[in-house]
N, C-alpha and C positions, 0 to 999 in steps of 0.2 A: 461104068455102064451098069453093072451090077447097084451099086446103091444107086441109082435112077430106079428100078425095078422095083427093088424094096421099098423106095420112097414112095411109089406109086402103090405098090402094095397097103401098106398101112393108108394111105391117103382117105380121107374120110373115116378113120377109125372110129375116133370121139365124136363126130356129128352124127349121134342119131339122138331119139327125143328121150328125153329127162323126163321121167314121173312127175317130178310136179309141175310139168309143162302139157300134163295132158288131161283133159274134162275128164271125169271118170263116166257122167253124164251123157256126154257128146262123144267120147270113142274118138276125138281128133288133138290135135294141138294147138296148143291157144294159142293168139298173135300176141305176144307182151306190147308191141307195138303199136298194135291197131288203137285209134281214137276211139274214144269213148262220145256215144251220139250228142248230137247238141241238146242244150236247153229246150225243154219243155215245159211249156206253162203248167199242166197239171202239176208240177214236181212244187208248187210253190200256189195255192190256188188262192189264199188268201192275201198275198199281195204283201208289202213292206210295211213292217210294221214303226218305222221311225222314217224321218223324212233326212236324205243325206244328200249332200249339196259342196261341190267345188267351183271355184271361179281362176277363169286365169288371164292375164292381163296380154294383152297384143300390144304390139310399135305401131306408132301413127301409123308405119309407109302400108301395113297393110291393110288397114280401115275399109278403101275402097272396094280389095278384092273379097275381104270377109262382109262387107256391106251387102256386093252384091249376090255372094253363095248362100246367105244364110238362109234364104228360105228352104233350100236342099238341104242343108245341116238339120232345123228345124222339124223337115217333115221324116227323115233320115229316125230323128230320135225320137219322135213321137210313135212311130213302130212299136218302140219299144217300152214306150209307156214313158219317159224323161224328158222331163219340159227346160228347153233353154230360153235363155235372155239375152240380148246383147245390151251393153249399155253406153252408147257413140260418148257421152261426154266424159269418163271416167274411165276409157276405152278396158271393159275387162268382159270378159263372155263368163257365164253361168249357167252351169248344170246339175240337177237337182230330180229326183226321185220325185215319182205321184203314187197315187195308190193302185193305180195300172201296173205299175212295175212289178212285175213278176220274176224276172232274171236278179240275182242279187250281185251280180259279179258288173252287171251293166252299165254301173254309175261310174266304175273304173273303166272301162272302155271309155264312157262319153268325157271320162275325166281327160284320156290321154287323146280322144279327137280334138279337143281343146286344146291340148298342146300343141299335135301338128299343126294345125292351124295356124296359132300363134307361131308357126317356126317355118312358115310360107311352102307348106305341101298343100298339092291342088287337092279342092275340097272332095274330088269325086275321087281320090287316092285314102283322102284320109276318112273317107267315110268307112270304107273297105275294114277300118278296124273295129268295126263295132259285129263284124262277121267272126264266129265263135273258132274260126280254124286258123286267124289273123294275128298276126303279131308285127313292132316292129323293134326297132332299135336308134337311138341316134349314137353316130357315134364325129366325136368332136374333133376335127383334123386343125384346129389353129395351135395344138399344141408341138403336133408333130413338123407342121412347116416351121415355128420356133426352133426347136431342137435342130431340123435342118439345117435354117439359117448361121446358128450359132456354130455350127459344126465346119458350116462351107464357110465363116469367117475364120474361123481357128485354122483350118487346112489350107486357105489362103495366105495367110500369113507366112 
């Protein structure tokens, strides 16, 4: 019972604020955590100065569904100043910087909506990543049902 008391005693000892966690300016303490605002056109007013361009190729089966979203993909990146292409006979999408473009990290966003695309996420999901707070991940589970397989054969035996 006694070290219960003492525990609570000391309890919050070390959590208070660290000097150089605190504005000398502002009299508070900083959030290390807080996001930093999004892109702002003035930050860049002159625009991209070279023209940078990716392409990424789609499977037939999904022609139809990327046929019909593209013009929301399209209008989607023209926001942002990035003019895409699709090309149905050589089935590959491309995205490529204008002199609108202002965000320089942008061309990498519209690089990876190409890929979900290509990797059948619906287009009103994948446009989501061109939003500066967005991220995603794939992660590949044909390896781990192998490893499974191969496992539930061995312990079968």
């Amino acid at each position: 019972m006694d070290e219960l008391k003492s525990l609570e005693k000391n309890k919050g000892k070390h959590n208070k604020p660290k000097p150089w966690d605190v504005d000398p300016d502002m009299d508070r303490c900083l959030d290390r955590w807080e996001l930093e605002k999004k892109f702002d056109p003035s930050w860049n007013p002159t625009g991209m100065l070279e023209v940078s361009s990716f392409s990424r190729v789609y499977p037939k089966r999904r022609e139809k569904h990327i046929l019909k979203c593209w013009h929301r993909v399209k209008s989607a990146l023209k926001e942002h100043g990035v003019s895409c292409k699709l090309n149905l006979v050589e089935r590959y999408m491309t995205v490529s910087t204008t002199k609108k473009t202002r965000d320089p990290y942008i061309i990498v966003k519209a690089r990876d909506l190409l890929r979900l695309l290509a990797r059948s996420v619906p287009s009103r999901q994948a446009i989501k990543i061109l939003e500066d707070d967005m991220a995603y991940d794939i992660i590949n589970i044909g390896v781990f049902c192998l490893e499974q397989m191969y496992t539930f054969q061995l312990s079968h035996d």
